[in-house]
py3Dmol code that shows the C-alpha trace and the ligand (Angstrom):
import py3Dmol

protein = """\
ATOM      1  CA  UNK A   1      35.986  12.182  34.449  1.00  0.00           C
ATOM      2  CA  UNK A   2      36.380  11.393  30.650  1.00  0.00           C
ATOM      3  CA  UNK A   3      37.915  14.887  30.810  1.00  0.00           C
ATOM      4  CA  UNK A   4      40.908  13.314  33.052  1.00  0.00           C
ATOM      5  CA  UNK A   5      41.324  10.976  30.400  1.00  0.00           C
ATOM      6  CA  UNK A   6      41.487  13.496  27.288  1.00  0.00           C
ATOM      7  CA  UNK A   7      43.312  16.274  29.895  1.00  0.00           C
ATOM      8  CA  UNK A   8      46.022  13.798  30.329  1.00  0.00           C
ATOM      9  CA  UNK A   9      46.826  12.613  26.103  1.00  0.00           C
ATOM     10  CA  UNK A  10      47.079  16.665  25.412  1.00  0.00           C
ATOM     11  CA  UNK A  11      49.775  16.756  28.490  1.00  0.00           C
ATOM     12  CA  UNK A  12      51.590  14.012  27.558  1.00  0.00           C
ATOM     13  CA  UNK A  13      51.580  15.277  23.954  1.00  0.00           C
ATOM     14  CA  UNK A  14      52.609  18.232  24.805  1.00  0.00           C
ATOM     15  CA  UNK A  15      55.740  17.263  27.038  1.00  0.00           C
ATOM     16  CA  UNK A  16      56.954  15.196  24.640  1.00  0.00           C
ATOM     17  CA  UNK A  17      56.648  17.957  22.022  1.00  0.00           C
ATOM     18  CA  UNK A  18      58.284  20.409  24.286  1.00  0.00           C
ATOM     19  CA  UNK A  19      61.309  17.656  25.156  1.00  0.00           C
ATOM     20  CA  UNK A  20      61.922  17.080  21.092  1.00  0.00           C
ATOM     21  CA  UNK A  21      61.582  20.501  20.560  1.00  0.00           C
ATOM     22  CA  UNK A  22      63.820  21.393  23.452  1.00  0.00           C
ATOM     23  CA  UNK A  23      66.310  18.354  21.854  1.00  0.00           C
ATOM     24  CA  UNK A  24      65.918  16.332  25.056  1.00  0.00           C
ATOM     25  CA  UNK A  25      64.477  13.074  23.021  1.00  0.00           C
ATOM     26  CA  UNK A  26      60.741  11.899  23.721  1.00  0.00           C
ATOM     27  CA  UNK A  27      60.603  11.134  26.998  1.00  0.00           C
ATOM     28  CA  UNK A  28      63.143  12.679  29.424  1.00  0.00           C
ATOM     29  CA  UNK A  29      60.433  13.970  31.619  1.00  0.00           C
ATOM     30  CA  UNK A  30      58.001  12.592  34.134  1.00  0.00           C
ATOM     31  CA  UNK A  31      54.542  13.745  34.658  1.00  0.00           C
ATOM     32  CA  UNK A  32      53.519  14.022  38.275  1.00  0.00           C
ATOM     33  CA  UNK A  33      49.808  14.809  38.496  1.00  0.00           C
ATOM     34  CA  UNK A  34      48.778  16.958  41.467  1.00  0.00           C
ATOM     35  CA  UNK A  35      45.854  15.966  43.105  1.00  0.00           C
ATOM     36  CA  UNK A  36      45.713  18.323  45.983  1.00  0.00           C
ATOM     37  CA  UNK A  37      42.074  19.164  46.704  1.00  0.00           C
ATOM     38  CA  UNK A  38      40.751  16.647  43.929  1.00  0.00           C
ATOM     39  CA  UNK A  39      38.460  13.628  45.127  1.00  0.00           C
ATOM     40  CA  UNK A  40      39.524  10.572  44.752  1.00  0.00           C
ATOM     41  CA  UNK A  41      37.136  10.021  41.886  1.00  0.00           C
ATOM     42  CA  UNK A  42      39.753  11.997  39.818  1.00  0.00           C
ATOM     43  CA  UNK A  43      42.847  10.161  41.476  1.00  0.00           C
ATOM     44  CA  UNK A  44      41.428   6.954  40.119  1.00  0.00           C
ATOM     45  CA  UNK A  45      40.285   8.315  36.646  1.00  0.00           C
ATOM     46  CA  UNK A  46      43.788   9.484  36.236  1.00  0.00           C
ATOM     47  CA  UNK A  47      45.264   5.858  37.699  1.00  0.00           C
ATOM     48  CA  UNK A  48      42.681   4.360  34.800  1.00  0.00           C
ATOM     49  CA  UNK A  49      44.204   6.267  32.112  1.00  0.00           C
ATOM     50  CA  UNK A  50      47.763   5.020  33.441  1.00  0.00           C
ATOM     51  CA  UNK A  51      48.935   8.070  35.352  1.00  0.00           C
ATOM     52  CA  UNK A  52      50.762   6.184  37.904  1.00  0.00           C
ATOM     53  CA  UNK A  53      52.523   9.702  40.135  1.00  0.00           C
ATOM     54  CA  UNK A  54      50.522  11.827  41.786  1.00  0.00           C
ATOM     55  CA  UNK A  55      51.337  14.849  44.120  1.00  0.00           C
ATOM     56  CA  UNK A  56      49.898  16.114  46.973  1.00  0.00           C
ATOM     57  CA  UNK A  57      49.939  19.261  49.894  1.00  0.00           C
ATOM     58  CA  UNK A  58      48.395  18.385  52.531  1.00  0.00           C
ATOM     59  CA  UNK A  59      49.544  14.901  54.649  1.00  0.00           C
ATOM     60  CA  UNK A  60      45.864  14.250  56.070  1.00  0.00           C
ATOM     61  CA  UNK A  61      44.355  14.656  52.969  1.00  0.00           C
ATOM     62  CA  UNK A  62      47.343  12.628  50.836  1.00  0.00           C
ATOM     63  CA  UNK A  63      46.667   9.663  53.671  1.00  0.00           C
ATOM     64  CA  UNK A  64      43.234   8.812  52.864  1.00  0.00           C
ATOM     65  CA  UNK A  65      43.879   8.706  49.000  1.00  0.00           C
ATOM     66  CA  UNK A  66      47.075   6.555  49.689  1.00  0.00           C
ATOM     67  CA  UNK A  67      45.008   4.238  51.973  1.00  0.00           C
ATOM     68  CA  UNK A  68      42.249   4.181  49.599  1.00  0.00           C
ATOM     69  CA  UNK A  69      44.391   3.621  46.600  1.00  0.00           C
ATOM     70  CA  UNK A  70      46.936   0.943  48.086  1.00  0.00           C
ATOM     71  CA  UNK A  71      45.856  -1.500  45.397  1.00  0.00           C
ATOM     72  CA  UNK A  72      47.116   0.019  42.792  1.00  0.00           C
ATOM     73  CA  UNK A  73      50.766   0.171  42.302  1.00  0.00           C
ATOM     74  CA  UNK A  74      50.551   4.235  42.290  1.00  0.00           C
ATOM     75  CA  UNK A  75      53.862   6.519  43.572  1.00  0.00           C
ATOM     76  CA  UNK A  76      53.363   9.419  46.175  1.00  0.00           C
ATOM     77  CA  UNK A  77      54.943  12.254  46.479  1.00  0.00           C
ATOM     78  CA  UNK A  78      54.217  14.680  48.780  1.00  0.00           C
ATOM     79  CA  UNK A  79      55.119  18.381  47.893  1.00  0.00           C
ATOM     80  CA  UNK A  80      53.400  20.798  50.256  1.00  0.00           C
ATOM     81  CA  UNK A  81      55.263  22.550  53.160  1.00  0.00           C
ATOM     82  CA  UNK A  82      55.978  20.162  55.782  1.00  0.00           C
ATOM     83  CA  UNK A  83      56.378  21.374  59.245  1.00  0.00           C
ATOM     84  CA  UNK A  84      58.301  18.582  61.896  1.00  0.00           C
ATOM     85  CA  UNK A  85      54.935  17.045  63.506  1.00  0.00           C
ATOM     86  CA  UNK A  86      53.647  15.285  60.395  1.00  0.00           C
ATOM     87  CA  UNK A  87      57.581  14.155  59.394  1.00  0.00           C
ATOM     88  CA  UNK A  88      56.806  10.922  60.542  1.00  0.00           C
ATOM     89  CA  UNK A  89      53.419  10.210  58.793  1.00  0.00           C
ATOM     90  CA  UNK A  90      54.920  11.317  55.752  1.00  0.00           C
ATOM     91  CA  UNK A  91      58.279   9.128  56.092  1.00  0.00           C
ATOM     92  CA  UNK A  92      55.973   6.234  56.623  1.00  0.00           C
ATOM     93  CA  UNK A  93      53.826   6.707  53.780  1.00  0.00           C
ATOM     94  CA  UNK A  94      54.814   8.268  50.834  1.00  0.00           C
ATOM     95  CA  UNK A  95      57.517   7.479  48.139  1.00  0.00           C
ATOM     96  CA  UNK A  96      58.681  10.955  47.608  1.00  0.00           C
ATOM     97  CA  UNK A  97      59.426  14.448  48.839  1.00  0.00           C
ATOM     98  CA  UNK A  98      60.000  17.875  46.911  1.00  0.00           C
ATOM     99  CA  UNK A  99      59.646  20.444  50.079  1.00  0.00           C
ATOM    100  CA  UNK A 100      62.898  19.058  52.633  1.00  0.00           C
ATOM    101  CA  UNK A 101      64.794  22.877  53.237  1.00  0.00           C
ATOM    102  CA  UNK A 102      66.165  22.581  56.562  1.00  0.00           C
ATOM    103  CA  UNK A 103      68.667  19.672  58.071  1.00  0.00           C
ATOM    104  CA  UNK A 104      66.222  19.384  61.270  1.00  0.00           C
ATOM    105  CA  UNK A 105      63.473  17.798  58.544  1.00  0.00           C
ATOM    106  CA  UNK A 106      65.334  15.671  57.023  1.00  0.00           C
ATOM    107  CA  UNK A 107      66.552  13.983  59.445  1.00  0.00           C
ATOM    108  CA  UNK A 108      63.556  13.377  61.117  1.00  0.00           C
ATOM    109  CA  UNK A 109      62.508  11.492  57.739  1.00  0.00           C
ATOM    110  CA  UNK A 110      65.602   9.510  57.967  1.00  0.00           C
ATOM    111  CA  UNK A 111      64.921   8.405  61.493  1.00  0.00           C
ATOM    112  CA  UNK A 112      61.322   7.805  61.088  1.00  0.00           C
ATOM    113  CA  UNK A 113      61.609   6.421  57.417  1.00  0.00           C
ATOM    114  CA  UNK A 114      60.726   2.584  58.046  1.00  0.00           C
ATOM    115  CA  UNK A 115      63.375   0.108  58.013  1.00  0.00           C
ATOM    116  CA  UNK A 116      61.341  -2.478  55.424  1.00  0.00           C
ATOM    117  CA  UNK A 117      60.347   0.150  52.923  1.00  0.00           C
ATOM    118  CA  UNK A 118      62.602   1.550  50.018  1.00  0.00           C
ATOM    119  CA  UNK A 119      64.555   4.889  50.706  1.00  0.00           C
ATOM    120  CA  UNK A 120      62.357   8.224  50.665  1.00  0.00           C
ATOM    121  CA  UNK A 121      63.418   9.767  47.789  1.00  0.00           C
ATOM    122  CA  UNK A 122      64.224  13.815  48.107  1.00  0.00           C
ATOM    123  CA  UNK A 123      64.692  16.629  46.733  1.00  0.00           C
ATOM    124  CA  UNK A 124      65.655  20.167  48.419  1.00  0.00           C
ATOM    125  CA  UNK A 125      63.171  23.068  47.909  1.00  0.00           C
ATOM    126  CA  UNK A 126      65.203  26.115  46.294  1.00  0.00           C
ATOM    127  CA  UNK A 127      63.844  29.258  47.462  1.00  0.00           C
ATOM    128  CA  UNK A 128      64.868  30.492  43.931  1.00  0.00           C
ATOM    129  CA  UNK A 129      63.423  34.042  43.673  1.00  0.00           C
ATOM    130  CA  UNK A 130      64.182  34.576  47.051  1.00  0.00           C
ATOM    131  CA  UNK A 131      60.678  35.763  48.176  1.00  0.00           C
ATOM    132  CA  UNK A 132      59.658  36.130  51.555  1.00  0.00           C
ATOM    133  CA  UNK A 133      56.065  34.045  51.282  1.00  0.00           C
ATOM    134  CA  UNK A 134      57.651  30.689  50.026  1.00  0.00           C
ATOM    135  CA  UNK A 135      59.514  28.196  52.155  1.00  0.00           C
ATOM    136  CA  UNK A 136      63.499  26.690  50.824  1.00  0.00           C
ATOM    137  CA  UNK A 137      67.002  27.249  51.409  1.00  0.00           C
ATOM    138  CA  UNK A 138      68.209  30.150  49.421  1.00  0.00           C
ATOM    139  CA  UNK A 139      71.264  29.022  46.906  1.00  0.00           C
ATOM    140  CA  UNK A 140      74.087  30.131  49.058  1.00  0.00           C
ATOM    141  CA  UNK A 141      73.158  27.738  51.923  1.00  0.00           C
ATOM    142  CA  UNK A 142      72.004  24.910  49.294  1.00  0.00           C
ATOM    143  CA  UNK A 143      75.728  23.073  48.738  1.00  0.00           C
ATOM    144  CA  UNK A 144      76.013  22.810  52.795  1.00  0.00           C
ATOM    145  CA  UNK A 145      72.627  21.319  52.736  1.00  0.00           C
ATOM    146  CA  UNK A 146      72.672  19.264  50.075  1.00  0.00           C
ATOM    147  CA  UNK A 147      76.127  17.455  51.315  1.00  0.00           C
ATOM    148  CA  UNK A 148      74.220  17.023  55.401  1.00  0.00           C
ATOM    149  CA  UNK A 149      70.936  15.373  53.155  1.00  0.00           C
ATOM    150  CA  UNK A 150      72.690  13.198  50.932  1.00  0.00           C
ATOM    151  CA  UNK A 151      74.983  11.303  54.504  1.00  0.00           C
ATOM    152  CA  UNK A 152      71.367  10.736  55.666  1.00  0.00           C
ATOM    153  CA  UNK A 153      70.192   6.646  55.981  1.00  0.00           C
ATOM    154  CA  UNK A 154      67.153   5.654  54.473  1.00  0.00           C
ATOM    155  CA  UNK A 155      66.964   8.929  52.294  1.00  0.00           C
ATOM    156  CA  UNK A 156      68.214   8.715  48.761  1.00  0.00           C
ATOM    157  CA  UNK A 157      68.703  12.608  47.985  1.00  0.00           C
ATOM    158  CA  UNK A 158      67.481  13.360  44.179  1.00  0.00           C
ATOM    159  CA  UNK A 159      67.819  16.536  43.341  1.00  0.00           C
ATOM    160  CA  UNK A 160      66.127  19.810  43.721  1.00  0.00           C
ATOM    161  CA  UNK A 161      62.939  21.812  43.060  1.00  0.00           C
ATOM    162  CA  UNK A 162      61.362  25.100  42.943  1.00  0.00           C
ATOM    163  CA  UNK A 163      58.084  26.974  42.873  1.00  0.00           C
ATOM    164  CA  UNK A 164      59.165  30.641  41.184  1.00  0.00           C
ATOM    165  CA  UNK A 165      57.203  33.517  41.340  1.00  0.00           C
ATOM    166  CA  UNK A 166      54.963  33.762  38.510  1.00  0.00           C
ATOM    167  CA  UNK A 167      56.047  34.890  35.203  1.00  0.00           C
ATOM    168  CA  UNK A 168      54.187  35.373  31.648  1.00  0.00           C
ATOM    169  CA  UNK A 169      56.736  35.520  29.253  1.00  0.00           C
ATOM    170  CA  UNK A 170      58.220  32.020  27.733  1.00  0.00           C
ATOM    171  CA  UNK A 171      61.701  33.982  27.834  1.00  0.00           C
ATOM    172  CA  UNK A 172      61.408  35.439  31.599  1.00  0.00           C
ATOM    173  CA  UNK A 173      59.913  32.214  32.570  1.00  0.00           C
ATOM    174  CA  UNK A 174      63.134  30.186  31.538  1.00  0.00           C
ATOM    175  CA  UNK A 175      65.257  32.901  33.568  1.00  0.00           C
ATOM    176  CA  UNK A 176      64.537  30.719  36.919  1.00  0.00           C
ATOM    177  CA  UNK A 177      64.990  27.631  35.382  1.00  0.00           C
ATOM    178  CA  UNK A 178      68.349  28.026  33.896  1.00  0.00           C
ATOM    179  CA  UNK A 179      69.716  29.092  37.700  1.00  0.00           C
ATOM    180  CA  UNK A 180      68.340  25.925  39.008  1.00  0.00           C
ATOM    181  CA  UNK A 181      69.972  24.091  36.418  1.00  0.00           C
ATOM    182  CA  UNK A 182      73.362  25.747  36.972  1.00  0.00           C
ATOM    183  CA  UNK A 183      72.383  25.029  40.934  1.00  0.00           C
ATOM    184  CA  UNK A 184      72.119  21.087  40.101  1.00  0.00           C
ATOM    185  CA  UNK A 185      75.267  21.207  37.838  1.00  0.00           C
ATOM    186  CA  UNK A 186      77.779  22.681  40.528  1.00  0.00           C
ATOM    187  CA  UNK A 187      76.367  19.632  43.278  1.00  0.00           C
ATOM    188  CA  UNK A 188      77.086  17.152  40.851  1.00  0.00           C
ATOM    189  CA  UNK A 189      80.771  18.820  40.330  1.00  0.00           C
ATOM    190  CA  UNK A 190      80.931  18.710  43.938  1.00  0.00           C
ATOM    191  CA  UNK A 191      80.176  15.150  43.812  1.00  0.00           C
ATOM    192  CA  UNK A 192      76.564  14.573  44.969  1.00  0.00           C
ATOM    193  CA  UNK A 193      74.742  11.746  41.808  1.00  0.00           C
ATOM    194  CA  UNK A 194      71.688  13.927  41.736  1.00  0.00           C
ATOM    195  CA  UNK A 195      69.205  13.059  38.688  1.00  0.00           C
ATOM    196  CA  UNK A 196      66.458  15.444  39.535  1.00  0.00           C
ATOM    197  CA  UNK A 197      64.924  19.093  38.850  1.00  0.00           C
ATOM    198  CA  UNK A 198      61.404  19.025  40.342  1.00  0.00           C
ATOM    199  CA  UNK A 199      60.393  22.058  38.296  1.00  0.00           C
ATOM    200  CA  UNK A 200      57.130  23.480  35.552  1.00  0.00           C
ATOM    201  CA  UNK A 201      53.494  23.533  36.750  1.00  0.00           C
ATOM    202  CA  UNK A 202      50.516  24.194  34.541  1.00  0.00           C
ATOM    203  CA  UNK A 203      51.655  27.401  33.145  1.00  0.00           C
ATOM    204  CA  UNK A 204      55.589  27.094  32.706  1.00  0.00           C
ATOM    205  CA  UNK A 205      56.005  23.872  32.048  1.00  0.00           C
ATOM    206  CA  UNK A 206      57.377  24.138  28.805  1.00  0.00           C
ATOM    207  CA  UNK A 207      60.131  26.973  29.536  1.00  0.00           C
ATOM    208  CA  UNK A 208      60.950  24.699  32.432  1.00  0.00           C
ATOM    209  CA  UNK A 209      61.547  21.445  30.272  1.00  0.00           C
ATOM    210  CA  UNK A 210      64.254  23.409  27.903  1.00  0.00           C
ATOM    211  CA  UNK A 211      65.947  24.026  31.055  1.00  0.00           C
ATOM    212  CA  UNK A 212      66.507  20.730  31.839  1.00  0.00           C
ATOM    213  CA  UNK A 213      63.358  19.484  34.142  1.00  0.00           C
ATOM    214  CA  UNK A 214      62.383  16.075  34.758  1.00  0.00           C
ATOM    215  CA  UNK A 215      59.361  16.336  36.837  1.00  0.00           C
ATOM    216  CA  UNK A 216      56.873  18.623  35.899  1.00  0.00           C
ATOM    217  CA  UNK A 217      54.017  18.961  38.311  1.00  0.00           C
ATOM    218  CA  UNK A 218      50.681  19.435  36.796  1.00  0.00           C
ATOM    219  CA  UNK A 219      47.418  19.598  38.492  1.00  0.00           C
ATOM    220  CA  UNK A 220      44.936  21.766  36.656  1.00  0.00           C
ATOM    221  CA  UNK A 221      45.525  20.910  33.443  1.00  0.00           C
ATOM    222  CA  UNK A 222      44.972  17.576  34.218  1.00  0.00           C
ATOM    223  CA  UNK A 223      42.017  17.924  36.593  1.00  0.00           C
ATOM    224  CA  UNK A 224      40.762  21.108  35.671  1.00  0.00           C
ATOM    225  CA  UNK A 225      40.653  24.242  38.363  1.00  0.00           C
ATOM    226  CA  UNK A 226      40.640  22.716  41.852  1.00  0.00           C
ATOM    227  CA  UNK A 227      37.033  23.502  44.436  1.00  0.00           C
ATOM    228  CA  UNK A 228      37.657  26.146  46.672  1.00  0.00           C
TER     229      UNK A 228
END
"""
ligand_1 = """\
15
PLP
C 49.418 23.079 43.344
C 50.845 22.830 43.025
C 51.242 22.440 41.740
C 50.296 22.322 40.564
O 49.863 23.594 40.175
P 48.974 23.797 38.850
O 49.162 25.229 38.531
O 47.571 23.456 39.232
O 49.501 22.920 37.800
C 52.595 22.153 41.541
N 53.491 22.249 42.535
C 53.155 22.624 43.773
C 54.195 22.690 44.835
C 51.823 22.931 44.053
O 51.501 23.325 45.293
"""
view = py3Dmol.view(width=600, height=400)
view.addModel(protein, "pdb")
view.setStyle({"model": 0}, {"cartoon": {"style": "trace"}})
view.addModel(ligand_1, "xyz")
view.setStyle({"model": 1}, {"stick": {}})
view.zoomTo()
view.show()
């Protein structure tokens, strides 16, 4: 667990080394650490070292760290698929959500968001390389989307993210990036006050913060390869 610890000072070194580099200033970009599959022994390393946002797939298995972790002051954001029968545990329980790509969805969150609790943030999955295995809207449908979402009570819409195909290059990975970042530009020309590009895992992290990312998400580099 001391590995959590020294995982997460290289990470945070290393986004704020990408963001000068990239001329974004120090600290432009948030570190959301994805503890899908993780115990909660490495949730609460992570919490100890200060990590305060953490990501996770699967509802059930995002429940039982929430519950178990509800005395610390840590932010949840839920990034996995989400199909309409677990809407409602996720509207009631989590701060966040990365995956809403169909009108239907989010308004189920709105409705079953609770009336005492701050608005679910969002942000609209971008089906970005247009590929057949991974869920969100594809770029043409996005603007009609986006405008439904952001009319929506109790939902604050964000931004947008993306999960692109994997690329080695620094150059090729960027390639993605930069069309998500026109993507966000033209909403906000349209109107929408959208802060967000949920974009840059593990491995393209860095091409993702010169285009303009603010939330990277990172799992294992900061908890090391997940159990199978
Ligand atoms: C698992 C996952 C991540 C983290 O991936 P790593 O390669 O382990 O950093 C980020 N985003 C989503 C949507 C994921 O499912």
């Amino acid at each position: 667990m001391i590995r959590v610890t020294e995982n997460l000072r290289v990470i945070r070194d290393l986004l704020a080394q990408a963001s000068n580099d990239a001329g974004r200033g120090e600290h432009p970009v948030k570190l959301l650490a994805v503890s899908k599959k993780q115990p909660l022994a490495a949730v609460l390393a992570a919490a100890g070292a200060g990590q305060v946002d953490f990501g996770e797939n699967f509802v059930q298995e995002g429940l039982e760290k929430i519950a178990a972790t509800a005395h610390l002051d840590l932010v949840w954001h839920y990034i996995g698929h989400l199909q309409a029968n677990k809407t409602r545990q996720v509207a009631q329980h989590f701060d966040w959500v990365h995956t809403v790509d169909r009108l239907r969805i989010a308004r189920r969150l709105s409705d079953q968001r609770p009336a005492g609790r701050d608005d679910l943030q969002v942000c609209l999955q971008v089906n970005i390389d247009d590929e057949a295995s991974k869920s969100g809207i594809g770029p043409d449908e996005l603007p009609g989307l986006a405008a439904a979402v952001a009319e929506l009570p109790r939902l604050q819409l964000r931004g947008l993210m993306c999960l692109p195909r994997n690329r080695d290059d620094f150059d090729a990975q960027r390639e993605p990036f930069a069309r998500m970042r026109q993507l966000l530009a033209a909403l906000r020309q349209d109107g929408l006050e959208l802060d967000t590009l949920s974009m840059g895992m593990s491995g393209d992290f860095r091409a993702a913060i010169f285009e303009g990312s603010t939330i990277v998400r990172i799992g294992t580099a900061v908890f090391g390869s997940r159990p199978t």
